[in-house]
LOPA-659239 format. One record per residue (C-alpha): residue number from 1; chain; x, y, z. Coordinates in Angstrom, 3 decimals, padded with zeros to 6 digits. Last residue first. Layout:
<recs>
REC num chaine x y z
REC NUM A X Y Z
...
</recs>
This chain:
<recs>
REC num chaine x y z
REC 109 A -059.963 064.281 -043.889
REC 108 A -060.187 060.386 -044.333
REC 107 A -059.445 058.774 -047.876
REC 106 A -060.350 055.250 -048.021
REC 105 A -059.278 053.082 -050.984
REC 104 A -060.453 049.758 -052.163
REC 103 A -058.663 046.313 -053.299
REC 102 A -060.451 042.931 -054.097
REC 101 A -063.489 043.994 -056.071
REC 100 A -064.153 047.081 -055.106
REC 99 A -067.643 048.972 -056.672
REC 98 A -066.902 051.294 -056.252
REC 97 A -063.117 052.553 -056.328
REC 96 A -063.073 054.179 -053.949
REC 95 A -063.898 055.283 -050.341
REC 94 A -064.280 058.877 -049.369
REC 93 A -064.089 060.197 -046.126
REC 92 A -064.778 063.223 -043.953
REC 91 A -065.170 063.575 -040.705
REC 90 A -064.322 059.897 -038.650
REC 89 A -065.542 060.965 -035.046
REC 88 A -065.047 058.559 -032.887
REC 87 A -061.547 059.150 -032.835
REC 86 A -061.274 061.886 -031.865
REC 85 A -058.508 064.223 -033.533
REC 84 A -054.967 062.640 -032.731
REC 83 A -052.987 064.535 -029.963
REC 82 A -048.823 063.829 -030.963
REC 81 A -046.161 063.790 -027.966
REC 80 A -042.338 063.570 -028.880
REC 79 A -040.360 062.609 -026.519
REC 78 A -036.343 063.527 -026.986
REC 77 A -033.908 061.533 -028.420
REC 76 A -032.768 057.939 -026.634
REC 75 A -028.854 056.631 -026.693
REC 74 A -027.733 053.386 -027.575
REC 73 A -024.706 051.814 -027.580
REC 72 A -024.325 048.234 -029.210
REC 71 A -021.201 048.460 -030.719
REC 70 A -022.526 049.133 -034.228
REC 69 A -024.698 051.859 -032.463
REC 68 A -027.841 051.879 -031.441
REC 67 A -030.212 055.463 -031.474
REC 66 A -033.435 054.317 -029.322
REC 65 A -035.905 057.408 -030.705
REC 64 A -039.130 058.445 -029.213
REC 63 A -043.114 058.289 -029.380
REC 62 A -045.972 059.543 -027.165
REC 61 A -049.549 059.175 -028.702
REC 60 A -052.328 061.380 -027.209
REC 59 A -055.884 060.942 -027.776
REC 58 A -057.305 062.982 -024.723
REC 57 A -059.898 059.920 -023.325
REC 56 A -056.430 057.313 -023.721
REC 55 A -056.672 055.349 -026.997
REC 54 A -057.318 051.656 -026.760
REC 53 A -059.397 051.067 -030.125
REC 52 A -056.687 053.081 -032.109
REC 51 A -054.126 051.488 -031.220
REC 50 A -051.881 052.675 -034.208
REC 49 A -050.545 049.964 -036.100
REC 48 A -049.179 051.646 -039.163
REC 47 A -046.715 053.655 -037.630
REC 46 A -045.028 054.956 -041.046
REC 45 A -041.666 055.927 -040.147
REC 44 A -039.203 058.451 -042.004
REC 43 A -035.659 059.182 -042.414
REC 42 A -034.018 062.137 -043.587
REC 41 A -029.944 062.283 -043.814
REC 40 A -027.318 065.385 -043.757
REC 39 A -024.003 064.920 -044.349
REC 38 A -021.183 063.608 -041.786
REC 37 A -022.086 059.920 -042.670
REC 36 A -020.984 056.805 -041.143
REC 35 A -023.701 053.852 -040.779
REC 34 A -026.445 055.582 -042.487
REC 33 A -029.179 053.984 -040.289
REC 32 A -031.456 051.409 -040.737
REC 31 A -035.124 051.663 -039.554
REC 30 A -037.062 049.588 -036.738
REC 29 A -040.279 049.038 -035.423
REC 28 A -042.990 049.336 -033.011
REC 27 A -040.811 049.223 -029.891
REC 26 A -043.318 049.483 -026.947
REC 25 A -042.933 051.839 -024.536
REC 24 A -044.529 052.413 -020.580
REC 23 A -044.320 055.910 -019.203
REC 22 A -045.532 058.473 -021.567
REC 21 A -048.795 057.103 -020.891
REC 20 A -049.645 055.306 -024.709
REC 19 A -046.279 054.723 -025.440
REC 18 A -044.845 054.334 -028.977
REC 17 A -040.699 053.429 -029.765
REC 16 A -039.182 053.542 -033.011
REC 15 A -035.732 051.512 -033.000
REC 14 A -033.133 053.526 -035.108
REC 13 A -030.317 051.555 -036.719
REC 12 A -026.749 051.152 -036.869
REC 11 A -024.569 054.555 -036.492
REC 10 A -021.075 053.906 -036.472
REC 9 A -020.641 057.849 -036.699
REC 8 A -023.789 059.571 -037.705
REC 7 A -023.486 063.617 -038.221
REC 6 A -026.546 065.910 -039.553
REC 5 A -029.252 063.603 -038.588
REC 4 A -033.236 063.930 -039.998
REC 3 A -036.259 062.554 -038.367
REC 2 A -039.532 062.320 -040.089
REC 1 A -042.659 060.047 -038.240
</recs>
């Protein structure tokens, strides 16, 4: 996930929150904010604990922003909806090194 501000005033973090219906969220993690900052910032999340084994029959991830404040205040950003290819169906893929001893790689396209 990329996000970028243009103004944060006592700005403390951004929670990351995932919902599987659009209606029921889970925060999946967090990322610290600038603080004060009337320049532009880019942040990014990683979601590395997609549920991949309880996906709904159309593959579709909802996520959004909690924006808290030093004081506490939060406000949300807009929902953003992502459709993930099937997952049954892997494509392409390469795993590497091989043989692996302790630590492989697995490239999907």
């Amino acid at each position: 996930l990329d996000w970028t501000t243009s103004l944060e005033i006592n700005s403390d973090y951004f929670a990351i929150e995932r919902s599987q219906d659009g209606r029921n969220w889970t925060e999946i993690g967090t990322v610290a904010a600038a603080g004060n900052s009337n320049g532009v910032h880019a942040y990014d999340y990683i979601d590395s604990s997609l549920p991949l084994a309880n996906l709904s029959d159309d593959n579709t991830l909802y996520y959004k922003l909690r924006l808290v404040d030093q004081d506490g205040k939060y406000a949300y950003s807009d929902i953003r909806v992502v459709h993930l290819n099937s997952v049954n169906s892997l494509g392409n893929f390469t795993i590497y090194p091989n043989p692996g001893l302790q630590y492989f790689n697995i490239d999907l396209t």
